[in-house]
C-alpha positions in Angstrom: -48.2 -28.6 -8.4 -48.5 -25.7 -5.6 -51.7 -26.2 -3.7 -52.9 -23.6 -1.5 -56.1 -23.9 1.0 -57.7 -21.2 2.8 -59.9 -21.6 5.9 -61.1 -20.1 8.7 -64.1 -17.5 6.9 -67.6 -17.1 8.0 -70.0 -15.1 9.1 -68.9 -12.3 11.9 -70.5 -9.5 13.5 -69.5 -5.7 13.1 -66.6 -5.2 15.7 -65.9 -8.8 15.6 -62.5 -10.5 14.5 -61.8 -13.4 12.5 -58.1 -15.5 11.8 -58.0 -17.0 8.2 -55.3 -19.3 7.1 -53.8 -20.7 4.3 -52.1 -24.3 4.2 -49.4 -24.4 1.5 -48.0 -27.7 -0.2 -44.5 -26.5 0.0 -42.1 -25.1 2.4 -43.5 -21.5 2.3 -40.2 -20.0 2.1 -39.7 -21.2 -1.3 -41.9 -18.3 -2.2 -40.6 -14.8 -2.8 -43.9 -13.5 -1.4 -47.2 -14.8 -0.1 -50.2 -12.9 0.3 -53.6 -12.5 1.0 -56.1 -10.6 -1.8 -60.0 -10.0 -1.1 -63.1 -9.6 -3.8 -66.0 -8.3 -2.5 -69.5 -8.8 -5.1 -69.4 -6.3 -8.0 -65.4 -4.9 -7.2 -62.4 -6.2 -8.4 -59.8 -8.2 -6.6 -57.7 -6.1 -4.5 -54.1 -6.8 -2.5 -54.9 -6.6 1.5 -51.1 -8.0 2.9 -48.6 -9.5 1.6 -45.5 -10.9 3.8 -42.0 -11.7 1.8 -39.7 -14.7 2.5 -37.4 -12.5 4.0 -40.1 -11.4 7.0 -41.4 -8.2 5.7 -44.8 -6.8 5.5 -47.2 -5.0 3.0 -50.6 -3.7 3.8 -53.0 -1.5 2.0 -53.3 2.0 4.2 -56.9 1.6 3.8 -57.1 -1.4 6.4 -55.7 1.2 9.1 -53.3 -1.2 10.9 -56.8 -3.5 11.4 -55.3 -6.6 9.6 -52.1 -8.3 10.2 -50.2 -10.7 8.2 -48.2 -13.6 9.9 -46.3 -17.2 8.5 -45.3 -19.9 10.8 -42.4 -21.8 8.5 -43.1 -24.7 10.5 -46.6 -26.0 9.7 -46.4 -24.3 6.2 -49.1 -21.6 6.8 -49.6 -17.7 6.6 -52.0 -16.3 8.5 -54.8 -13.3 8.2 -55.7 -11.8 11.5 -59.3 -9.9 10.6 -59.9 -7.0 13.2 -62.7 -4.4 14.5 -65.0 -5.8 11.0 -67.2 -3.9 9.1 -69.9 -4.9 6.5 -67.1 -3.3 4.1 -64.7 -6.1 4.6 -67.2 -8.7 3.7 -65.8 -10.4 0.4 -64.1 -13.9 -0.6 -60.5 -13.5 1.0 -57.8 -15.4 -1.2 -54.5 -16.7 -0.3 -51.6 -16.4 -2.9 -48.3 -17.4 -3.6 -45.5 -16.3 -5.8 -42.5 -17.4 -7.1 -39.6 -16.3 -9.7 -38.1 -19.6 -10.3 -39.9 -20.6 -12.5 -41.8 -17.1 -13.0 -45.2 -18.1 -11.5 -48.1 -17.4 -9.1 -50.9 -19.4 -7.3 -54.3 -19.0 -5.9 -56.2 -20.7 -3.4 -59.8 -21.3 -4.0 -61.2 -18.3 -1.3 -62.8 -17.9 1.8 -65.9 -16.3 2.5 -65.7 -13.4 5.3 -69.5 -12.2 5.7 -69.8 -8.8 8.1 -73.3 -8.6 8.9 -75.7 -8.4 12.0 
């Protein structure tokens, strides 16, 4: 089975920055997408980036170019870089993974991102 594992959440001040990543079993590229989601208490979850296996990016216009999606084939990993903060952007942060053959997607368990001061 796929396993995804996020890391890299915690507590941050406003301003502040933060670089989550997810660890995938498989060769990352034997995804058509991977992407990272956030829920924050009492919202539902919401899309923040997603990258394709061909390279391309996705990011919700709310962010305003503050978060930026990255994938190193080699160790297996996409990356979240978390920029300029704001108690808004506290939530659990989840990594996903998506595939067409055979139709299916995965999850990671989350990562907490706390904003405060």
């Amino acid at each position: 089975q796929v396993q995804l594992v996020e890391s890299g959440g915690g507590l941050v001040q406003p301003g502040g920055s933060l670089t989550l990543s997810c660890a995938a079993s498989d060769s990352i590229l034997s995804f058509v997408a991977m992407g990272w989601y956030r829920q924050a208490p009492g919202k539902r979850r919401e899309s923040v980036a997603t990258i394709t296996s061909g390279g391309a990016t996705i990011y919700t216009d709310s962010l305003k170019g503050r978060f930026t999606i990255s994938r190193d084939t080699a160790q297996n990993t996409v990356s979240l870089q978390l920029n300029s903060l704001t108690p808004e952007d506290t939530a659990v942060y989840y990594c996903s993974a998506q595939r067409t053959v055979p139709l299916r997607g995965y999850w990671g368990q989350g990562t907490q991102v706390t904003v405060s001061s």
